[in-house]
C-alpha positions as CSV (number, residue, x, y, z in Angstrom):
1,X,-9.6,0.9,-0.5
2,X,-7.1,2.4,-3.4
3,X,-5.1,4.4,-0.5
4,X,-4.7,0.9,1.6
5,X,-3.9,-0.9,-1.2
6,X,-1.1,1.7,-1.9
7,X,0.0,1.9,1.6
8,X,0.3,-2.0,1.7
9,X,2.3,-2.1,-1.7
10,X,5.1,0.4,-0.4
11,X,5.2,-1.6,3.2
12,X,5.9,-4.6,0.6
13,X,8.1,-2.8,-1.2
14,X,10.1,-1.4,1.6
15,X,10.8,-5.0,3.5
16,X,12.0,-6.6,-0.1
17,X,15.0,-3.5,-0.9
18,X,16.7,-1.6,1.1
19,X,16.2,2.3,1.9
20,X,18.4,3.4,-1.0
21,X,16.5,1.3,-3.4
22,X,13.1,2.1,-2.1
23,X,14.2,5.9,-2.2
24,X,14.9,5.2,-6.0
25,X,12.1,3.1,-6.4
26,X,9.6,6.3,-5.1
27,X,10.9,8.9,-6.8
28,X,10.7,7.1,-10.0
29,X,6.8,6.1,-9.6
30,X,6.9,10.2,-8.4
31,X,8.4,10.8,-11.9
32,X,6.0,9.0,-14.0
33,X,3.3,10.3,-11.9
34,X,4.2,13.6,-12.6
35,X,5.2,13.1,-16.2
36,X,1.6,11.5,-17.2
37,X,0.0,14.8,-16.0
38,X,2.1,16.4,-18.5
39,X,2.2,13.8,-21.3
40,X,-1.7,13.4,-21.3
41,X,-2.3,17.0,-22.5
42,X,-5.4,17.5,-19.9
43,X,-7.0,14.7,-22.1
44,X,-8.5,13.4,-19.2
45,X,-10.5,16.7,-18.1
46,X,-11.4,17.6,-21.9
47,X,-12.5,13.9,-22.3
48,X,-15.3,13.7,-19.0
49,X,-16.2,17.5,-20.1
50,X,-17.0,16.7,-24.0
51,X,-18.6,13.3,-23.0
52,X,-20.9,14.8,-20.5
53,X,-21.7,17.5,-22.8
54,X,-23.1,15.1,-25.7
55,X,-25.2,12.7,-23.9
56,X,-27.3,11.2,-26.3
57,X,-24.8,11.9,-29.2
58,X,-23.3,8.8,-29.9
59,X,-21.0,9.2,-32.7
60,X,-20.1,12.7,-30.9
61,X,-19.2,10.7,-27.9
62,X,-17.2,8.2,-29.7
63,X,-15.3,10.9,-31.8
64,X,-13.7,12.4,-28.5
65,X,-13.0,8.7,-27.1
66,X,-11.2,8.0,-30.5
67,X,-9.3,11.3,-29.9
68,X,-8.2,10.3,-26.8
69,X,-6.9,6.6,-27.4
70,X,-4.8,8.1,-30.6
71,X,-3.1,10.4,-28.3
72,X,-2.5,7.8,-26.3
73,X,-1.1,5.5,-28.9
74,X,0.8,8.9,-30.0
75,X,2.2,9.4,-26.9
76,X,4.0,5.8,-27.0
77,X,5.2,6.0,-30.4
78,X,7.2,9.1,-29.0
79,X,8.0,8.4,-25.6
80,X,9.1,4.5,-25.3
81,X,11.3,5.0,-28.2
82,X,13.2,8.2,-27.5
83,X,13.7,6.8,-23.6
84,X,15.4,3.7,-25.3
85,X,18.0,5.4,-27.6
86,X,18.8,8.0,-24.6
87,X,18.3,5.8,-21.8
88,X,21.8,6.4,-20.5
89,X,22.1,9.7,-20.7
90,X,18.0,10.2,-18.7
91,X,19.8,7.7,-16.0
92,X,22.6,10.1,-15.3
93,X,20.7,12.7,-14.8
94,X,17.2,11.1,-13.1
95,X,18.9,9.2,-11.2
96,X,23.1,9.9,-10.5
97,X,23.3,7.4,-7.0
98,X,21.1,4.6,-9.2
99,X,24.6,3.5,-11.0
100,X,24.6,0.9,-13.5
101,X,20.9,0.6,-13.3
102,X,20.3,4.4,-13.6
103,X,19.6,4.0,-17.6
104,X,17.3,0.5,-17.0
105,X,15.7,2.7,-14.2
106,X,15.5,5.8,-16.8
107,X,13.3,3.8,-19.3
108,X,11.4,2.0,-16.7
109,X,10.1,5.6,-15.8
110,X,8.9,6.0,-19.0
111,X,7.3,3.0,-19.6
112,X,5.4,3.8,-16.0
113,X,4.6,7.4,-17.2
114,X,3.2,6.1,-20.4
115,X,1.5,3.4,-18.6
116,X,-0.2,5.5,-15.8
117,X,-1.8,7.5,-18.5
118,X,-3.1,5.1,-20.4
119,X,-4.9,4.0,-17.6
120,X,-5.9,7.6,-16.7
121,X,-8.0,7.8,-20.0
122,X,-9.0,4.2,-19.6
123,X,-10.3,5.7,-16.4
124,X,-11.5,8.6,-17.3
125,X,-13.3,6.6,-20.4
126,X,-15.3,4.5,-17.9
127,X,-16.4,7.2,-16.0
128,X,-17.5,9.3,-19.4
129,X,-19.8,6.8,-19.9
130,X,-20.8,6.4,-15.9
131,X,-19.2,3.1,-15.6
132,X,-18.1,3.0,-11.7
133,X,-17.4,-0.4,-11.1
134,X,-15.0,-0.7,-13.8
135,X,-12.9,2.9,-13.5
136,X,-13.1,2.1,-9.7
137,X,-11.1,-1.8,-11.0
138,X,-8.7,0.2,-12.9
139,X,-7.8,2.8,-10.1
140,X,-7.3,-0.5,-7.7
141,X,-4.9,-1.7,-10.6
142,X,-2.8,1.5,-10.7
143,X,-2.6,1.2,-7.2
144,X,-2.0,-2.8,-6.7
145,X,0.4,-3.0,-9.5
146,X,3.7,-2.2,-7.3
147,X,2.0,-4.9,-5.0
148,X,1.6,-7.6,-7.8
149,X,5.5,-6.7,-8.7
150,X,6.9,-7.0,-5.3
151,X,5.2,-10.8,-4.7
152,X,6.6,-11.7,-8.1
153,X,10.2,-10.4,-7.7
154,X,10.6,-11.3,-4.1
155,X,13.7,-11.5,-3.2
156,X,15.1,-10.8,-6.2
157,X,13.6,-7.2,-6.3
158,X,15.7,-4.4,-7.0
159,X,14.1,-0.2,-7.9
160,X,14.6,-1.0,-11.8
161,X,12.9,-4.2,-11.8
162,X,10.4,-3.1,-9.7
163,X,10.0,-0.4,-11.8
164,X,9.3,-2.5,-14.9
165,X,6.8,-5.0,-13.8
166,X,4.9,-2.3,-11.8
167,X,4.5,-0.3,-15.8
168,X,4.3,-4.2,-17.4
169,X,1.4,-5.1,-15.6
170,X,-0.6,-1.0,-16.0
171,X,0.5,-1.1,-19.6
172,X,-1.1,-4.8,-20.0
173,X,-4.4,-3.8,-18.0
174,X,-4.8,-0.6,-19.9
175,X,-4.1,-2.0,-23.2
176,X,-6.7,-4.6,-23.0
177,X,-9.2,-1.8,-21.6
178,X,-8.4,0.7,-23.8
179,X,-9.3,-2.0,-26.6
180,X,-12.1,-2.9,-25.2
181,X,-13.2,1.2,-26.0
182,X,-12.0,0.7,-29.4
183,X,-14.5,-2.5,-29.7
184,X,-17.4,-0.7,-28.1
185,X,-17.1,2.3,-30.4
186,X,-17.0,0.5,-33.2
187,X,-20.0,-1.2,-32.0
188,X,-22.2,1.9,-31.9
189,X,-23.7,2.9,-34.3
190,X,-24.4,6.8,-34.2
191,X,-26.3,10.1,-36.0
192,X,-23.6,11.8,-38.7
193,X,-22.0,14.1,-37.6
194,X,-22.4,18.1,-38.5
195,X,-18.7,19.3,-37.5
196,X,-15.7,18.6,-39.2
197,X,-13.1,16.6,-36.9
198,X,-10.2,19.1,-36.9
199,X,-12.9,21.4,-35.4
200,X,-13.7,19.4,-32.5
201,X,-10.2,18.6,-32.2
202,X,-9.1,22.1,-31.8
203,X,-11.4,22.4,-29.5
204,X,-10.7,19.6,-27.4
205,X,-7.1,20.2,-27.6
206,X,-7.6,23.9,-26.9
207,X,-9.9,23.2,-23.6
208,X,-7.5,20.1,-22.0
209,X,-3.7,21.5,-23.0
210,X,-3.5,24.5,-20.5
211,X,-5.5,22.3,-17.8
212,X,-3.0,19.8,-18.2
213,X,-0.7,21.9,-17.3
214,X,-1.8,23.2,-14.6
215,X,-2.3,19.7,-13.2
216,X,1.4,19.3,-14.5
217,X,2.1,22.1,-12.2
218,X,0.6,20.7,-9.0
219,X,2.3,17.1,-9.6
220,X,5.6,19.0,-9.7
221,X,5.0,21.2,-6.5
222,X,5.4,17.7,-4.6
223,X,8.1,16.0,-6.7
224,X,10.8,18.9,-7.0
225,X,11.5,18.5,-3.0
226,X,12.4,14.9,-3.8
227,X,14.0,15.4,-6.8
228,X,16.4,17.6,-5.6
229,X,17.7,15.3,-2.9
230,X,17.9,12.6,-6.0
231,X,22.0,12.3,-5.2
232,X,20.7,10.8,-1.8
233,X,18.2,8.0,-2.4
234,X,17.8,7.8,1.7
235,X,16.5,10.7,2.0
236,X,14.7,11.0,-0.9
237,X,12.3,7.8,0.0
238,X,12.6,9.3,3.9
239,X,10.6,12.2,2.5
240,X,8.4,10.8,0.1
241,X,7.1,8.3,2.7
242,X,6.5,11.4,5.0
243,X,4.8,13.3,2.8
244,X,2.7,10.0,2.0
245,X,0.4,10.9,5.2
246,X,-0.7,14.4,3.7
247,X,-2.1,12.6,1.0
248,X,-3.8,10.2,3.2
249,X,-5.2,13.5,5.1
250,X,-6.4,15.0,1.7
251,X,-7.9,11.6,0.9
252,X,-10.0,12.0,4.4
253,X,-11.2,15.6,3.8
254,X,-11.5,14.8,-0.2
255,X,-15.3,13.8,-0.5
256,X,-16.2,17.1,1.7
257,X,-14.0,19.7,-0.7
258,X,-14.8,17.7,-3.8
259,X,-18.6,17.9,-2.6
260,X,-18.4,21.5,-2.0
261,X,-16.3,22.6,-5.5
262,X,-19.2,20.9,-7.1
263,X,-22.4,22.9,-5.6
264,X,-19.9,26.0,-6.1
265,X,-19.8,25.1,-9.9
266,X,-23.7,24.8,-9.7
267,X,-24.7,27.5,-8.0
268,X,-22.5,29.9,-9.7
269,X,-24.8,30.1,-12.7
270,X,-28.1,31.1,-10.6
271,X,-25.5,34.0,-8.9
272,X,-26.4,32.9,-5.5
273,X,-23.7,34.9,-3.5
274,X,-24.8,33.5,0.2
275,X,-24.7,29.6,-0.9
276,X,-21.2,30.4,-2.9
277,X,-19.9,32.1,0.2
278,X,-20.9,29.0,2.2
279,X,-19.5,26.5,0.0
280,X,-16.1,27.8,-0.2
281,X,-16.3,28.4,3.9
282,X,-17.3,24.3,3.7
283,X,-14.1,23.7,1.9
284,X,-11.4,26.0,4.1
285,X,-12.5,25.0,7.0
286,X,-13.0,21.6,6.6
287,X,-8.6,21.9,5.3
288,X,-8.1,24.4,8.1
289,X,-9.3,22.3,11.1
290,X,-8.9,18.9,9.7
291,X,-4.8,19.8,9.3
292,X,-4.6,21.2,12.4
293,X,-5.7,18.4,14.4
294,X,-4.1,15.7,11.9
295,X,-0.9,17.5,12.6
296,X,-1.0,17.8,16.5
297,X,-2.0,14.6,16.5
298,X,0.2,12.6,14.1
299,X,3.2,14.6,15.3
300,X,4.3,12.5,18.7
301,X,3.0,9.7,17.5
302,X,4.9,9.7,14.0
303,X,7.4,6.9,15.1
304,X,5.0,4.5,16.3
305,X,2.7,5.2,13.0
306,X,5.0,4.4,10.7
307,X,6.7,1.8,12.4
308,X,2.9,0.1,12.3
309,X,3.0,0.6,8.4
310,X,6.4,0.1,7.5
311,X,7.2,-2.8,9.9
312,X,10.8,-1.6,9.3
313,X,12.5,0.1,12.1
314,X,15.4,1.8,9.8
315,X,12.4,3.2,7.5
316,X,10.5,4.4,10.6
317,X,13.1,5.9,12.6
318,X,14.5,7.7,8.7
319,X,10.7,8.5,7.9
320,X,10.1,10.0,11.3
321,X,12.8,13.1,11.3
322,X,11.6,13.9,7.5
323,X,7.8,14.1,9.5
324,X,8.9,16.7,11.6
325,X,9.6,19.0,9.0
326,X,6.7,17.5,6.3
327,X,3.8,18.3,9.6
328,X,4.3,21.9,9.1
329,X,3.1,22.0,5.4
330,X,0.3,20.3,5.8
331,X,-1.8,23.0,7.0
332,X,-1.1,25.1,3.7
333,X,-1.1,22.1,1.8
334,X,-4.6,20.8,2.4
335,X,-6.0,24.2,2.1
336,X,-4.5,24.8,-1.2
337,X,-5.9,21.3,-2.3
338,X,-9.1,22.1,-0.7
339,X,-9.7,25.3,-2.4
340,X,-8.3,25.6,-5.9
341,X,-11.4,23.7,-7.5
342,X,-13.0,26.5,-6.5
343,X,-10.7,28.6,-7.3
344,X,-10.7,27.2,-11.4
345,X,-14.4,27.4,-11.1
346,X,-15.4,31.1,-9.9
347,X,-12.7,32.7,-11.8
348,X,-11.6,32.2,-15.7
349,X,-8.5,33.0,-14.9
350,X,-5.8,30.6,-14.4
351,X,-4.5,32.2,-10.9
352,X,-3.4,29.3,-9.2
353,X,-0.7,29.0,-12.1
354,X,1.2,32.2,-10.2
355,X,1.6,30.7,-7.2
356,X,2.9,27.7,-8.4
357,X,5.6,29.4,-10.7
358,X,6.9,31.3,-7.9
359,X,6.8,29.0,-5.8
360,X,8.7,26.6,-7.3
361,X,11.4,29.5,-8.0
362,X,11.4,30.4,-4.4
363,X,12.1,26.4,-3.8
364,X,14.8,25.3,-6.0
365,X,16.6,29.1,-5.2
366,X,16.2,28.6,-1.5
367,X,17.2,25.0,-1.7
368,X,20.4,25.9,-3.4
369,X,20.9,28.8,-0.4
370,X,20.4,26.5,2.3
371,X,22.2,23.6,1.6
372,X,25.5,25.9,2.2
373,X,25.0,25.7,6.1
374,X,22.2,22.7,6.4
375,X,21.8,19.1,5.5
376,X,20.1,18.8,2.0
377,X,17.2,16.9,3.6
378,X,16.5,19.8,5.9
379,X,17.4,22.1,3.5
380,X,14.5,20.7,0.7
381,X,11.5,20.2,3.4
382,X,12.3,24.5,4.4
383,X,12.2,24.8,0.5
384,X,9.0,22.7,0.5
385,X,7.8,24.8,3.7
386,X,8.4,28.3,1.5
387,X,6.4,26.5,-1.7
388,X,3.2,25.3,0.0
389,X,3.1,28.5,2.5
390,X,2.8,30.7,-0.6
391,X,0.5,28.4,-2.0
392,X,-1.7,28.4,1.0
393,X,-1.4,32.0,1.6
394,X,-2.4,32.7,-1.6
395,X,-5.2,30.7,-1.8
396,X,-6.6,32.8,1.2
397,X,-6.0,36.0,-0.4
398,X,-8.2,35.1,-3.7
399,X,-10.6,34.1,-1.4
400,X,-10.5,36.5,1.4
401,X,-14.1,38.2,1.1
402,X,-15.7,35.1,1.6
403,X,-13.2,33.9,4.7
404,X,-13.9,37.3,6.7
405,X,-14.4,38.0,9.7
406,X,-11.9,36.2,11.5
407,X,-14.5,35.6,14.2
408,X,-16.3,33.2,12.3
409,X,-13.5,30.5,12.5
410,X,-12.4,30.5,15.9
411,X,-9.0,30.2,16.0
412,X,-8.1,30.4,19.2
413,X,-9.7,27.5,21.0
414,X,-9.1,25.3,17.4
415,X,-5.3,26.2,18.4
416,X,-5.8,25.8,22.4
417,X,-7.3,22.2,21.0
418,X,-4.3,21.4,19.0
419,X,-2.1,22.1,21.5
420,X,-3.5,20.4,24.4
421,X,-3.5,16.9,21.9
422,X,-0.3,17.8,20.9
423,X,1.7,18.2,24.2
424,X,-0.4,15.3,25.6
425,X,0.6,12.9,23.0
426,X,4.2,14.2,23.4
427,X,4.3,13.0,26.8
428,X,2.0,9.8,25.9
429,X,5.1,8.8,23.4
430,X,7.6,9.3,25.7
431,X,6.4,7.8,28.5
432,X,4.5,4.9,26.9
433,X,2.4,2.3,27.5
434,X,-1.4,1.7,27.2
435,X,-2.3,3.8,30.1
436,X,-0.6,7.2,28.8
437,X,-2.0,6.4,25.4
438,X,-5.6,5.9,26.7
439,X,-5.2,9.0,28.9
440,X,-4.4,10.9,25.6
441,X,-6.9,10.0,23.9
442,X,-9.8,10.8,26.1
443,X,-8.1,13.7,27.0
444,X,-8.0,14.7,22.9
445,X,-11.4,13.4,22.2
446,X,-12.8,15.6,25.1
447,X,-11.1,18.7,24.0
448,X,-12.3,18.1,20.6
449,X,-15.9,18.0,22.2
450,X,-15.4,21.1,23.8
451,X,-14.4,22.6,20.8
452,X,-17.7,21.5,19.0
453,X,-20.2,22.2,21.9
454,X,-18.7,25.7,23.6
455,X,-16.3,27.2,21.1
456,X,-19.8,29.1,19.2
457,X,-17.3,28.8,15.9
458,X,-19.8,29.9,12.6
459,X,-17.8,27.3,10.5
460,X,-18.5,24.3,12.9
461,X,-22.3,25.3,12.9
462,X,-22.2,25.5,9.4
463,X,-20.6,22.7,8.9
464,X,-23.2,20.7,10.9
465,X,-26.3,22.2,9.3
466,X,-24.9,21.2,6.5
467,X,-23.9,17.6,7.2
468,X,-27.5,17.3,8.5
469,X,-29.3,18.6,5.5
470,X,-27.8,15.9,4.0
């Protein structure tokens, strides 16, 4: 429902501004994204950990809730302000094509960033205290607020104003949630407390800063691509909108890897090697074949997809080229996503923080190589390519003595399979027409059943023994 909702609100947003706007417009929401993971010190994390930890301690509970909100109100009192007095300056340098609205757009992103992590903790907050229904309403607002914005601007809609009623309405919504919190914590009534509160402050602080900034790290693997192209608003939105379907495909695979990071972290206190082994295989393989086919099959068919969402031809035909170079990081991509909750979990270690630093140095240095003989569109999705390959490929390597042998995942007929959809929906999307299209699908949903019933692949096996015990 939240990834529809977001698909809709860009569709909105991309019929009332043109390309260059909407190309401002993402990599602004991109920025304050990112920016939240950063400014919200892992407060999120700490906060479900130290929640979960207490139940039954009331007054423990609301101590941690209460450290939360006053970073929260912490975080405005620094942000808002310093993004007003050097508005101008931010807009120059966020945002050089945005013009005279680069400074309005400049303190619209902050306003977003501190709005999106308000309602992170609100979130966060609700599901502490196992309240679904309402963190489930305020992930639809974070997601429908760039719809509500659009229907209210209309035609009047530019990226700045856009911008600020998207982070008006969050702010608005979180503010009234986030005292609601205050009301019910004041409400309970609780045991005394043992610890002092700069204690448990330290500790909260000390468990949720360097998670935060490893989640700062991963935001910022997917918004220096963009960034960098930030003197070209068309392309910028061209690639953001193409790198919007590998979300969607992490969203698909999510419940699986989420599922199988969580029986990881259970089983890794009884030391149970085998059902460790066969979690993380749940997890890669689930990435590894899921990608693969998402990719051969969204490939020749990219025009017509995001023609379908968009309804804009310009966007589509833009969005399109940017796929072609997006498709071949989504393999790495999705296994990296996959895989590095297991990786936090198994090993104390931060290690997915190497791969990210040197990734992103191998990105912005071979960006700044290849833009002497390439386009700078081209030249940021190779950059993007190097990032997420290392990423992938080192994910593999922590991993490798659960992954072997290479028997066990059948690559060859999972590639033969990709293949056959892929060149078959090739010649579907040329040729077109109903008939092609239906040939290519029954031609792809037969290999794909040939792949399940002959291939003999251990991780397909698995994977159904598993989806049956269920």
């Amino acid at each position: 429902m939240v990834s529809l909702l977001s698909l809709w609100a860009v569709r909105l947003a991309g019929g009332a501004i043109p390309a260059a706007a909407l190309g401002l417009l993402l990599i602004a929401r991109r920025t304050a994204s990112t920016g939240s993971l950063a400014a919200g010190l892992g407060m999120p994390t700490a906060l479900e950990r130290y929640v979960a930890m207490n139940q039954g301690r009331v007054a423990q509970q609301r101590r941690y809730v209460l450290f939360s909100l006053a970073g929260i109100v912490l975080l405005a009192a620094v942000v808002l302000p310093t993004a007003a007095l050097l508005r101008e300056p931010l807009g120059g340098w966020l945002y050089p094509a945005a013009g005279a609205d680069a400074g309005a757009l400049a303190f619209g992103t902050a306003c977003l960033l501190w709005a999106t992590a308000a309602n992170t903790i609100a979130t966060s907050v609700f599901l502490s205290f196992r309240m679904v229904l309402l963190a489930n309403l305020m992930r639809l607002v974070a997601a429908g607020a760039l719809a509500a914005a659009v229907l209210y601007q209309g035609d009047a809609a530019t990226a700045a104003s856009l911008v600020r009623w998207e982070s008006l309405g969050l702010a608005l919504v979180s503010t009234v949630s986030m005292v609601t919190i205050i009301g019910k914590c004041r409400a309970i009534g609780g045991e005394a407390l043992s610890t002092p509160w700069k204690a448990d402050l330290r500790e909260f602080v000390a468990f949720g800063l360097p998670r935060g900034a490893v989640s700062f790290l991963n935001g910022l693997a997917l918004l220096v691509g963009p960034w960098l192209l930030r003197r070209q608003p068309e392309d910028v939105g061209y690639l953001l909108l193409a790198l919007t379907w590998v979300r969607v495909l992490q969203l698909a695979i999510g419940p699986l890897t989420r599922m199988s990071s969580v029986i990881t972290a259970n089983l890794m206190g009884r030391q149970d090697s085998e059902a460790i082994t066969l979690g993380t295989r749940l997890s890669f393989g689930a990435a590894l074949y899921a990608s693969a086919l998402a990719t051969a099959a969204l490939v020749p068919w990219r025009h017509e997809i995001l023609l379908l969402w968009l309804g804009n031809a310009e966007l589509a035909a833009g969005a399109a080229d940017a796929f072609l170079v997006v498709a071949w990081l989504m393999v790495p991509l999705t296994i990296y996503e996959a895989t590095k909750g297991i990786v936090n979990v198994r090993w104390m270690r931060p290690l997915n923080v190497y791969p990210l630093a040197l990734g992103l140095g191998v990105q912005v240095g071979l960006y700044s190589l290849l833009t002497l003989w390439m386009t700078p569109l081209l030249a940021a999705g190779i950059s993007m390519l190097a990032l997420f390959w290392i990423l992938g490929l080192c994910s593999i390597y922590w991993l490798r003595d659960d992954l072997r042998p290479l028997a066990y995942w059948r690559a060859g007929p999972l590639l033969t399979v990709s293949l056959v959809t892929g060149i078959l929906g090739w010649w579907a999307a040329n040729v077109g027409g109903a008939l092609p299209a239906a040939v290519w699908a029954v031609a792809s949903l037969g290999a794909l059943a040939a792949l399940v019933r002959w291939a003999r692949s251990g991780f397909l096996g698995d994977l159904l023994s598993f989806g049956l015990a269920r």
